[in-house]
C-alpha angles and dihedrals in degrees: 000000000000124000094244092055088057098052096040082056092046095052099060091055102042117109123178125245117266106239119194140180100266105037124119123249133185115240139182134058094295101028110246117116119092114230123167118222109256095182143335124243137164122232135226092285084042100244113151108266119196106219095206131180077260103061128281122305147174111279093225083047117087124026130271110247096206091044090058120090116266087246090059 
């Protein structure tokens, strides 16, 4: 099988993550500080921003808690 037949098979079955205010996310530069989503904004070139209980960040930045596996 061909890489493009691969990916022509995953996009038609990728859905994006739900985030919501509430959840818990993984900060930091090793990932490794729990912060909780206050609030989602957009900034001046429009990209999605997290406003946490840790300061604002991008919102492909830190990692999804509820998306991790439960042995992380």
């Amino acid at each position: 099988m061909r890489y493009y037949e691969i990916l022509e098979k995953q996009e038609d079955s990728y859905t994006p993550p739900d985030i919501n205010v509430g959840d818990e996310i993984m900060l930091g530069k090793f990932k490794n500080r729990k912060a909780v989503i206050k609030g989602i904004s957009f900034d001046k070139n429009g990209q999605p921003v997290l406003k946490t209980s840790k300061g604002n960040s991008a919102l492909f930045k830190p990692r999804i808690k509820k998306l991790m596996d439960k042995n992380d």
